[in-house]
C-alpha positions as a LaTeX table, in Angstrom:
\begin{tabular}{lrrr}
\hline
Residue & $x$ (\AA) & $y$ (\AA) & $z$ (\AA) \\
\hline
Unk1 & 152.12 & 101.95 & 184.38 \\
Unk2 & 154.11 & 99.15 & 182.66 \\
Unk3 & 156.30 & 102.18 & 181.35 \\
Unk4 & 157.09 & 103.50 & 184.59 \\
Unk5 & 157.73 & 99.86 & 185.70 \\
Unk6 & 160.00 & 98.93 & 183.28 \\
Unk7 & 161.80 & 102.66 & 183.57 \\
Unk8 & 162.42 & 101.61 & 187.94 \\
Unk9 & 163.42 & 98.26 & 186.50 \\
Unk10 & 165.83 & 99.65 & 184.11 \\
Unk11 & 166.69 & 102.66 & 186.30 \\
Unk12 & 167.86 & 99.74 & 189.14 \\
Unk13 & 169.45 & 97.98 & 186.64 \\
Unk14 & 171.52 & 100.91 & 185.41 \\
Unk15 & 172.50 & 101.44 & 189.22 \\
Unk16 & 173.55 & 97.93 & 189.77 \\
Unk17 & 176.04 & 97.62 & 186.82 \\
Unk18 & 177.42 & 101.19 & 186.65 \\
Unk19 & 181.12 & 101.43 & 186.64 \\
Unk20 & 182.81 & 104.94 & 187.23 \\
Unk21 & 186.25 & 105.98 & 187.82 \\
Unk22 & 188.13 & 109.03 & 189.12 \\
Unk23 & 189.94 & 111.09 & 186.60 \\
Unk24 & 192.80 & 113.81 & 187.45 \\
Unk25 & 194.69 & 116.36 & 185.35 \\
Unk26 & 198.33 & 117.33 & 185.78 \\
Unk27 & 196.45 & 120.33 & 187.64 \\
Unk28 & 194.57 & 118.45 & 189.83 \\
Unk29 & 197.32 & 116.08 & 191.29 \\
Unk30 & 199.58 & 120.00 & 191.80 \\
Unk31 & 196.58 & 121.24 & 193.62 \\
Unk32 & 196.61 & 118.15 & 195.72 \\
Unk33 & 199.81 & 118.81 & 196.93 \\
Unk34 & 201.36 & 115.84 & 195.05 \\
Unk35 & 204.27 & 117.22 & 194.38 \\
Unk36 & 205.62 & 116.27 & 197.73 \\
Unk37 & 209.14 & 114.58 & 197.51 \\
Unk38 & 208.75 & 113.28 & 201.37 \\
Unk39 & 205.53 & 111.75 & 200.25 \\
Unk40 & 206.99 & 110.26 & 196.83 \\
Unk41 & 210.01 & 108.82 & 198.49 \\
Unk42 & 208.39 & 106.86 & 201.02 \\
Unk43 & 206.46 & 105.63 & 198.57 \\
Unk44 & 209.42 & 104.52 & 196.72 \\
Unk45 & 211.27 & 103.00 & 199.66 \\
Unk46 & 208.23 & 101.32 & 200.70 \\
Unk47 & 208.02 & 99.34 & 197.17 \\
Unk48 & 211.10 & 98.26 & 197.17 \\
Unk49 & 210.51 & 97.01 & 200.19 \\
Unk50 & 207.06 & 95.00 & 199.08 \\
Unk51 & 209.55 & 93.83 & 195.88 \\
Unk52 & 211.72 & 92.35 & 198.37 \\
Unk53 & 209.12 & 90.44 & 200.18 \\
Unk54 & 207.37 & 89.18 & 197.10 \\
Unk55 & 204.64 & 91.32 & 197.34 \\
Unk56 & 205.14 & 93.06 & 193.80 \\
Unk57 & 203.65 & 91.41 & 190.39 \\
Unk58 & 206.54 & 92.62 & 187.95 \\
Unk59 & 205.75 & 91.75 & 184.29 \\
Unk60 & 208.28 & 92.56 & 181.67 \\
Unk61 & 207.28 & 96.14 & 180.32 \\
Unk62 & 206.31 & 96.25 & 176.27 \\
Unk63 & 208.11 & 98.22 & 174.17 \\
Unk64 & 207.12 & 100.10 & 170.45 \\
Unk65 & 210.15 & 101.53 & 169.08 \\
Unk66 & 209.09 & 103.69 & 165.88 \\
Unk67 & 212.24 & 105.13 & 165.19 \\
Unk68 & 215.79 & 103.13 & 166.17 \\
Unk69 & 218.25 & 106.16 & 165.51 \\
Unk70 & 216.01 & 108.69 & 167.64 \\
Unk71 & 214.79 & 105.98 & 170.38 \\
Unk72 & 211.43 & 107.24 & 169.66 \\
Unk73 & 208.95 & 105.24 & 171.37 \\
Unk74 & 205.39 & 104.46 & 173.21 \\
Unk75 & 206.21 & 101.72 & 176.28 \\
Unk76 & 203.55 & 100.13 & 178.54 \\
Unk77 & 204.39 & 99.13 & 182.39 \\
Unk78 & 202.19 & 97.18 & 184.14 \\
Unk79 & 202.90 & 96.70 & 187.73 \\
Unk80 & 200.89 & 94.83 & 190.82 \\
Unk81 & 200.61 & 95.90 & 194.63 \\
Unk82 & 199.60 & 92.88 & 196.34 \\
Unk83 & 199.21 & 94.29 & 200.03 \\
Unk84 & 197.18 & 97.51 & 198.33 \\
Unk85 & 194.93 & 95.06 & 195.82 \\
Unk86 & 195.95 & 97.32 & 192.97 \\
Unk87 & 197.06 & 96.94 & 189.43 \\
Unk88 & 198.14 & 99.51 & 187.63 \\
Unk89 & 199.68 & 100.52 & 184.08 \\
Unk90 & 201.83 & 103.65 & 182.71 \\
Unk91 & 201.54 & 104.07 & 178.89 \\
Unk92 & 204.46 & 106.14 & 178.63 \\
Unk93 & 205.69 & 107.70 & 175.06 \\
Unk94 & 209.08 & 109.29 & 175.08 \\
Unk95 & 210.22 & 111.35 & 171.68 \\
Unk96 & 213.49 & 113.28 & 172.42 \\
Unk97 & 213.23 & 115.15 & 168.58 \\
Unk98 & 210.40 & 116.86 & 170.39 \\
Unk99 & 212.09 & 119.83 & 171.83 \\
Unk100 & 214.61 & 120.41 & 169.07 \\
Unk101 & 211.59 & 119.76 & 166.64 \\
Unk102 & 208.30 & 121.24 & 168.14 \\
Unk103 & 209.51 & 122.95 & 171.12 \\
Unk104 & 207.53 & 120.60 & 173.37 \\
Unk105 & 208.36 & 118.21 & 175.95 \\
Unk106 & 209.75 & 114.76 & 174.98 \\
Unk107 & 207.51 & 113.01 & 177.76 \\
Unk108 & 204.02 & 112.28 & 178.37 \\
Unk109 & 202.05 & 109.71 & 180.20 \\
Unk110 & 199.15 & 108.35 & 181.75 \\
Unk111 & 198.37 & 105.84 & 184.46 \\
Unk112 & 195.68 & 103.62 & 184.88 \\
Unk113 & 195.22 & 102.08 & 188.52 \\
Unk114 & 192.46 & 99.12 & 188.96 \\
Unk115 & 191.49 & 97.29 & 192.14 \\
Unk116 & 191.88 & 93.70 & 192.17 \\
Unk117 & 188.71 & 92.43 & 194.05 \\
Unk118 & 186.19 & 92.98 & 190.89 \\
Unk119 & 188.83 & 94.10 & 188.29 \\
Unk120 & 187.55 & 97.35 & 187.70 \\
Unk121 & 189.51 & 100.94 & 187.29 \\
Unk122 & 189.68 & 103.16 & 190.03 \\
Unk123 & 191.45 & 105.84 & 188.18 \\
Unk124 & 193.33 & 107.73 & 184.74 \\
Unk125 & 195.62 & 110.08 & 186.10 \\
Unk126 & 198.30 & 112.38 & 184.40 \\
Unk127 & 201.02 & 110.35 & 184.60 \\
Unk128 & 204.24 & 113.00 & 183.91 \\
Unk129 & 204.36 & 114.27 & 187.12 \\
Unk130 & 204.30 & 111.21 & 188.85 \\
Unk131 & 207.23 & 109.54 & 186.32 \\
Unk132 & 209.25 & 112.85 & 186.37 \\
Unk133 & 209.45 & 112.65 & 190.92 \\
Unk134 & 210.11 & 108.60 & 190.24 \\
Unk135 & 213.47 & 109.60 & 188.87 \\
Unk136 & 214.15 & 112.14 & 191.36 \\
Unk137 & 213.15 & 110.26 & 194.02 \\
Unk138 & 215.33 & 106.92 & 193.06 \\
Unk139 & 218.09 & 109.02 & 192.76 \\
Unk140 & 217.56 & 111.08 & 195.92 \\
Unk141 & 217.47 & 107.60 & 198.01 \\
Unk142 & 220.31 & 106.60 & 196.78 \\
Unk143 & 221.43 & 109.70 & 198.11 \\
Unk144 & 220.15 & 109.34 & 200.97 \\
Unk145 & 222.74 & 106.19 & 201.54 \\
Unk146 & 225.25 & 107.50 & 199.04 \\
Unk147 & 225.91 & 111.38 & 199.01 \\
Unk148 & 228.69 & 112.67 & 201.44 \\
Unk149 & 225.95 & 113.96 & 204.20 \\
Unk150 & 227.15 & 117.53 & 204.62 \\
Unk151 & 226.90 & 118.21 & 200.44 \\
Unk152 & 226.92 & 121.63 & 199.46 \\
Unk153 & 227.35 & 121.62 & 195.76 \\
Unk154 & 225.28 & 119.88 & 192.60 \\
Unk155 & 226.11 & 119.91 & 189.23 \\
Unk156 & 223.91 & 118.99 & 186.39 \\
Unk157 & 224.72 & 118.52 & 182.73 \\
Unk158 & 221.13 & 118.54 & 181.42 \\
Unk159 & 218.46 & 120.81 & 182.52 \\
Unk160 & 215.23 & 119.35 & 181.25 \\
Unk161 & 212.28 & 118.52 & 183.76 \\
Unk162 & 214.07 & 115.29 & 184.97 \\
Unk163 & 216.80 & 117.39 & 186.29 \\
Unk164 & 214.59 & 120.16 & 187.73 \\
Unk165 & 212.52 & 116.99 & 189.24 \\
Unk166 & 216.07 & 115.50 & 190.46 \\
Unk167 & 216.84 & 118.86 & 192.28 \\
Unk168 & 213.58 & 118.99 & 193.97 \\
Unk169 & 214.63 & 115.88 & 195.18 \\
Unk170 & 218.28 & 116.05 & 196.01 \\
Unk171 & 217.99 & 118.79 & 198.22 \\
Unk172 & 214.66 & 117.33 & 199.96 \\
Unk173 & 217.17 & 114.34 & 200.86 \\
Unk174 & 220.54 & 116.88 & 201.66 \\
Unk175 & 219.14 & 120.28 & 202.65 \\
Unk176 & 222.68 & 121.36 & 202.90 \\
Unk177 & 223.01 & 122.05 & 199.46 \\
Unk178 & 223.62 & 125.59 & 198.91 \\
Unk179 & 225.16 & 125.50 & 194.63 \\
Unk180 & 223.59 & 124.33 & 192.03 \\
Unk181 & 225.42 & 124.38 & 188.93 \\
Unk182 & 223.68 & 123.70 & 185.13 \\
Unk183 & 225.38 & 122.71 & 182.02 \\
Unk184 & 222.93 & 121.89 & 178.82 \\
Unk185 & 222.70 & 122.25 & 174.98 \\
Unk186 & 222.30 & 125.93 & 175.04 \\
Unk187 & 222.61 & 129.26 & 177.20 \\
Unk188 & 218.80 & 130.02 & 177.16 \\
Unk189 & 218.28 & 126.60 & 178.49 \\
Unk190 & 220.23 & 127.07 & 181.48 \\
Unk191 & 218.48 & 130.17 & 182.21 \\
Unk192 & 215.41 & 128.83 & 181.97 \\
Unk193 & 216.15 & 125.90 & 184.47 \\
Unk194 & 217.48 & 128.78 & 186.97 \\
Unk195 & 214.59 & 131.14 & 186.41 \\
Unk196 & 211.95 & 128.20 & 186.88 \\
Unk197 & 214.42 & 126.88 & 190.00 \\
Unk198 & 214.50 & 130.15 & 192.61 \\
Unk199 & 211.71 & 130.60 & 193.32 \\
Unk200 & 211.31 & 127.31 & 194.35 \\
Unk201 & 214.77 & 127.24 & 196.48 \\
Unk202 & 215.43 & 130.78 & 197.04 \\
Unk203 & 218.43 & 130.00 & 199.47 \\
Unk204 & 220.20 & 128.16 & 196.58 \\
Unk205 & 222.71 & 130.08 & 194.62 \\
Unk206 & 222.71 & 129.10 & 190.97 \\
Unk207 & 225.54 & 128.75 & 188.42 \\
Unk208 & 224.86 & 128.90 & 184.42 \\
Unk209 & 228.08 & 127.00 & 183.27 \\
Unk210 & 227.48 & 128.54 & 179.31 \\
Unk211 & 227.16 & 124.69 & 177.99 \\
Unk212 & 230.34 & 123.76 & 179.61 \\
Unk213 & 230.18 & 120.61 & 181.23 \\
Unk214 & 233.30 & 121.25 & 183.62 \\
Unk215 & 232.13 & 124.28 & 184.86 \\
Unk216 & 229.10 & 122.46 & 185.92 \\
Unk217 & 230.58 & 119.33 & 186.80 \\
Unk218 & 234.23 & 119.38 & 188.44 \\
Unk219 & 234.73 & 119.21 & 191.97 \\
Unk220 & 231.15 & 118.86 & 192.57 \\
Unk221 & 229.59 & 116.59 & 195.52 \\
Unk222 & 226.54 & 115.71 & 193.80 \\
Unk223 & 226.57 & 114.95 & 190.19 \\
Unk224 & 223.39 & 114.57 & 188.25 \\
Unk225 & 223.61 & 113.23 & 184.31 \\
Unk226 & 219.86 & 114.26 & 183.41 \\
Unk227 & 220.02 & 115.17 & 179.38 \\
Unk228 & 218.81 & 112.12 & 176.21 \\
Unk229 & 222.11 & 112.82 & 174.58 \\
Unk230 & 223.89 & 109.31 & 173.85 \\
Unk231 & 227.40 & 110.76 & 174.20 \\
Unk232 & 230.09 & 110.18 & 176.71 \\
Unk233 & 229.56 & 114.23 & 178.43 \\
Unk234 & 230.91 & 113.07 & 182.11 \\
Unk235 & 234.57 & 112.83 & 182.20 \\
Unk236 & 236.13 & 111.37 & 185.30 \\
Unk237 & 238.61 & 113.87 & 185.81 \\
Unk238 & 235.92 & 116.00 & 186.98 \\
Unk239 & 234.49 & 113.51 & 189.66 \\
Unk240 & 236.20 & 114.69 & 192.71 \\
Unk241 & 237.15 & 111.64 & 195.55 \\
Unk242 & 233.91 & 111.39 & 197.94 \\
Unk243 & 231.37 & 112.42 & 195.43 \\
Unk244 & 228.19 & 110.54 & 194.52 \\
Unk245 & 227.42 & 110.60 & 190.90 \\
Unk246 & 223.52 & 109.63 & 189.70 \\
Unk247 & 222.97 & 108.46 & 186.08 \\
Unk248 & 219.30 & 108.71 & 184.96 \\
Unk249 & 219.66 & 108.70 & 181.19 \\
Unk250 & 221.71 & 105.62 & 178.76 \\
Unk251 & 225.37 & 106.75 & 177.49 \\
Unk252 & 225.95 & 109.98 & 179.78 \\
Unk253 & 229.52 & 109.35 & 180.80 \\
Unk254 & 232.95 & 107.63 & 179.47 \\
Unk255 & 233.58 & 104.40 & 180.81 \\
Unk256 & 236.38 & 105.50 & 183.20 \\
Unk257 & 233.92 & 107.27 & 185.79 \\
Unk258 & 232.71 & 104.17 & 186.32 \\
Unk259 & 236.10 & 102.22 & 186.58 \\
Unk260 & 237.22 & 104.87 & 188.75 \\
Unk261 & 234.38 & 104.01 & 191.57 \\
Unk262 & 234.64 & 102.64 & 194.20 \\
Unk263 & 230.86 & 101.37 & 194.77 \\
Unk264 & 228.48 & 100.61 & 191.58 \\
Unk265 & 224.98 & 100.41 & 192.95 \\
Unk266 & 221.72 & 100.30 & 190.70 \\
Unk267 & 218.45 & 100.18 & 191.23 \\
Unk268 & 218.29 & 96.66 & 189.91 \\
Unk269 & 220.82 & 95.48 & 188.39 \\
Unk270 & 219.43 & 92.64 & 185.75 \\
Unk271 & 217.44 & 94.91 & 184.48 \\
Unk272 & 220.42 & 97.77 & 184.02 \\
Unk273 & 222.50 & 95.13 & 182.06 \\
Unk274 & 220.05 & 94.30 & 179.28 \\
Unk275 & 219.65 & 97.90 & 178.26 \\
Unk276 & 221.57 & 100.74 & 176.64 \\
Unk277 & 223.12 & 102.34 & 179.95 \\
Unk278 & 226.68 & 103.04 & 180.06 \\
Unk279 & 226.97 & 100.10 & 182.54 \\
Unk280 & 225.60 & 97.96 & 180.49 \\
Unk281 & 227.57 & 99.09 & 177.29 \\
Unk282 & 230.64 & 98.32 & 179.52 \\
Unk283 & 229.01 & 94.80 & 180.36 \\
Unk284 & 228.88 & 93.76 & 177.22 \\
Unk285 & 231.91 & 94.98 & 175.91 \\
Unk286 & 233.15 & 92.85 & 179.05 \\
Unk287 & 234.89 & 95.50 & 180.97 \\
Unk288 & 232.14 & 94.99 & 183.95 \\
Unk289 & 231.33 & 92.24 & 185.51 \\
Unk290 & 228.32 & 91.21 & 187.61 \\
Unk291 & 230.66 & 91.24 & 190.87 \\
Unk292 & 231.61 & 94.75 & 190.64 \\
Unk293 & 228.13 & 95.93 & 191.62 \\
Unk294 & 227.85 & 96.54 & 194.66 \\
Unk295 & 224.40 & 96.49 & 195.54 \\
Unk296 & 220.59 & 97.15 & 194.65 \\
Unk297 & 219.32 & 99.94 & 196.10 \\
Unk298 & 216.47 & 97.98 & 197.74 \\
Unk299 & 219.23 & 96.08 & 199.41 \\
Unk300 & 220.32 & 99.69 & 201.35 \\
Unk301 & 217.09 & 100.75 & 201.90 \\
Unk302 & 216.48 & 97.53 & 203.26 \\
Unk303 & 219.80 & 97.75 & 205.70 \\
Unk304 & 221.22 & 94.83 & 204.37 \\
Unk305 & 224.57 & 96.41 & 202.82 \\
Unk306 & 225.76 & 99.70 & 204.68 \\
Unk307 & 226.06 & 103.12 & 202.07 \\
Unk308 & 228.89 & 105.59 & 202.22 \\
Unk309 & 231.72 & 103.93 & 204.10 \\
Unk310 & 234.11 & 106.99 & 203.85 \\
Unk311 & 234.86 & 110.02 & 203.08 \\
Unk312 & 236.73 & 109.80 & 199.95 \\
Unk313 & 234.56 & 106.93 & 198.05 \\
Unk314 & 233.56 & 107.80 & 195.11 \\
Unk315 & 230.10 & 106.16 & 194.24 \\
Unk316 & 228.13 & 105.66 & 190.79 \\
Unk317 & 224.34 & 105.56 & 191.23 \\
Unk318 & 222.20 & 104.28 & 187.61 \\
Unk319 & 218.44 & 104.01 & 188.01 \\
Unk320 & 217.21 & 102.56 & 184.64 \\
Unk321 & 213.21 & 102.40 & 186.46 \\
Unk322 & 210.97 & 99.96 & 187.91 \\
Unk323 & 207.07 & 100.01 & 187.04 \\
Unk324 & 206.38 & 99.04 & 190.38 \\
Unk325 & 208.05 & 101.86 & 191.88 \\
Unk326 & 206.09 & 104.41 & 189.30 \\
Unk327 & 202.49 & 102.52 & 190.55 \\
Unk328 & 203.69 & 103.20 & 194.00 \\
Unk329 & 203.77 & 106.90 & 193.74 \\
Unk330 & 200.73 & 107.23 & 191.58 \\
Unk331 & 198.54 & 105.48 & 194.10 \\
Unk332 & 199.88 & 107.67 & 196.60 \\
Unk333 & 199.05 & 110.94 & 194.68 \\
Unk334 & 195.06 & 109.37 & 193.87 \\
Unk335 & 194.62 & 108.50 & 197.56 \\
Unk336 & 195.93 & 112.08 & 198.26 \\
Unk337 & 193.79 & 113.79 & 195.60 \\
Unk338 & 190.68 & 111.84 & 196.36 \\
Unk339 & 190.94 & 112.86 & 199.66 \\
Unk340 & 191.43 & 116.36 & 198.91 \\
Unk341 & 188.05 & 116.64 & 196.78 \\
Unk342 & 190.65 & 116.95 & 193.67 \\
Unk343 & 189.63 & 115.64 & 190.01 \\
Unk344 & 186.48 & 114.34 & 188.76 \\
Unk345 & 184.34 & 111.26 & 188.35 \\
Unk346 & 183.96 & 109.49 & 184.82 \\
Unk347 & 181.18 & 107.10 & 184.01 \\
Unk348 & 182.94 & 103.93 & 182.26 \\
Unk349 & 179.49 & 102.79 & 182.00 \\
Unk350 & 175.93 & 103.25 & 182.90 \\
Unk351 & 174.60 & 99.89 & 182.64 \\
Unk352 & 175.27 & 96.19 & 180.75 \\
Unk353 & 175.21 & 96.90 & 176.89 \\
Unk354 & 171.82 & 94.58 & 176.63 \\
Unk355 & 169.69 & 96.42 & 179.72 \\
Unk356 & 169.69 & 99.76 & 177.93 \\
Unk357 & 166.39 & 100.26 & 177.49 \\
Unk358 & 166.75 & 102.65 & 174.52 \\
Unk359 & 169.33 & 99.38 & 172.61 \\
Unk360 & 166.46 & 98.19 & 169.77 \\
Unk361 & 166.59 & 102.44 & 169.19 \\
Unk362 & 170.52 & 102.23 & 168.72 \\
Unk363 & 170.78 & 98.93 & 166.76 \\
Unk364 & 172.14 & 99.64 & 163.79 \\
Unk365 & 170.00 & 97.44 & 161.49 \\
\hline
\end{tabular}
């Protein structure tokens, strides 16, 4: 009797104190249907919204740099949504020797989403997918404000999953696109980025530009920088008047694309200038100055500054990321997973460490 008691009591206690979370694989989030771009980008748009209103915890991300000459690293960005009561973290590493080195992807990482009423984790999630649609997505608003509306051609130098992801994104945002040209390291690259790529836009006519950046690049509406290369590969003889031009990586372009704009807008602009963009190299070296930016992109999303003005601007979009805007999306993907019956559920913990009934057993004396 006093067994069975004490198994009811500890059985209650056990119920009372367990903590479990929702876990979901890379797969899980696909089967979901999270890689929606309409879904993503709202998500976006509406955090920089909440960022505007004060509604965004922003701490300054942490950084572990292993290797200075390769940028190899592990960062952690923490992020708060006030109006959704949740906190979450990526832990993100990046290693660009990985494809040269191992053949593997130079990416990974994993979110961790918590609700802010008890403090405990709702969710681990894959965090790649998520990370990879943040780029395209920032850049495809911009687009959204910046790209000549009728666009018909893109041209990428690059051709890793950021520019596959920036695609995706592009032509969610200007469905006229009809051309998509690719420039990377090597000629089996490109092909790989246009076998992967038709079947997913089968109306899109593809152009392998045989590592020639020109061929990719000149005279193209939409031009996409997408590669970890710290080189100046953009020249601005190939930018064409009227053409948008979106930066996602550090030192993608000589100086005189930018010069040659005639709107600079970033998606925030203090944090652009303390890194290793080309913008900010150009700060520094003080050839830009903080007047000749035009905007934040919150502040066009927002309708405070108008986007394309004409027809012949030429307009430089750099998107260095914003946690916030990466928590956004991933709390959009677990609320649309969750639903969807997608992923499993992890036990964090069964009971208190001292109500196990079994803890004199697992003392370690």
């Amino acid at each position: 009797m006093a067994a069975d008691t004490a198994e009811r009591t500890g059985q209650a206690a056990s119920d009372s104190h367990r903590i479990a979370f929702s876990y979901f694989s890379q797969e899980d989030l696909l089967r979901a249907g999270c890689l929606d771009f309409h879904m993503v980008i709202e998500a976006a748009e509406k955090a920089l919204i909440a960022h505007r209103r004060g509604e965004v915890i922003f701490p300054e991300k942490i950084v572990q740099i292993f290797n200075e000459e390769t940028q190899e690293r592990i960062n952690c960005l923490p992020a708060t949504l006030k109006a959704e009561r949740v906190c979450g973290m990526k832990w993100v590493s990046v290693f660009p020797p990985n494809v040269e080195r191992f053949g593997l992807q130079n990416l990974t990482a994993l979110f961790v989403l918590s609700e802010i009423e008890k403090g405990f984790p709702i969710a681990v999630m894959e965090g790649t997918l998520a990370s990879n649609m943040r780029v395209g997505a920032m850049g495809a608003i911009a687009a959204k404000h910046l790209a000549p509306p009728q666009s018909r051609v893109i041209g990428f130098i690059g051709s890793g999953e950021q520019a596959k992801m920036h695609l995706l994104a592009m032509k969610t945002v200007r469905p006229s696109l009809v051309e998509c040209r690719v420039s990377a390291k090597t000629p089996p690259e490109e092909d790989q980025f246009i076998e992967q790529m038709t079947p997913l836009l089968p109306d899109m006519k593809f152009v392998a530009a045989r590592t020639n950046g020109e061929v990719a690049m000149r005279d193209a509406d939409i031009l996409v920088t997408a590669t970890s290369a710290q080189a100046p590969l953009l020249k601005a003889a190939w930018m064409k008047p009227g053409s948008f031009y979106s930066h996602i990586g550090g030192w993608e372009d000589e100086y005189a694309v930018a010069q040659q704009c005639d709107k600079i807008v970033c998606d925030d602009w203090e944090t652009v200038k303390h890194r290793t963009q080309t913008l900010s190299r150009m700060y520094k070296d003080g050839l830009l100055r903080d007047s000749d930016i035009y905007a934040n992109l919150d502040e066009l999303v927002a309708g405070l500054k108008p986007g394309r003005e004409t027809e012949t601007e030429r307009i430089y979009f750099n998107a260095v990321g914003l946690a916030f805007v990466d928590i956004a999306i991933a709390w959009a993907m677990y609320q649309r997973a969750k639903q969807g019956g997608y992923g499993q559920t992890l036990t964090l913990q069964e009971t208190t460490i001292f109500e196990h009934a079994q803890i004199a057993e697992w003392l370690r004396r």
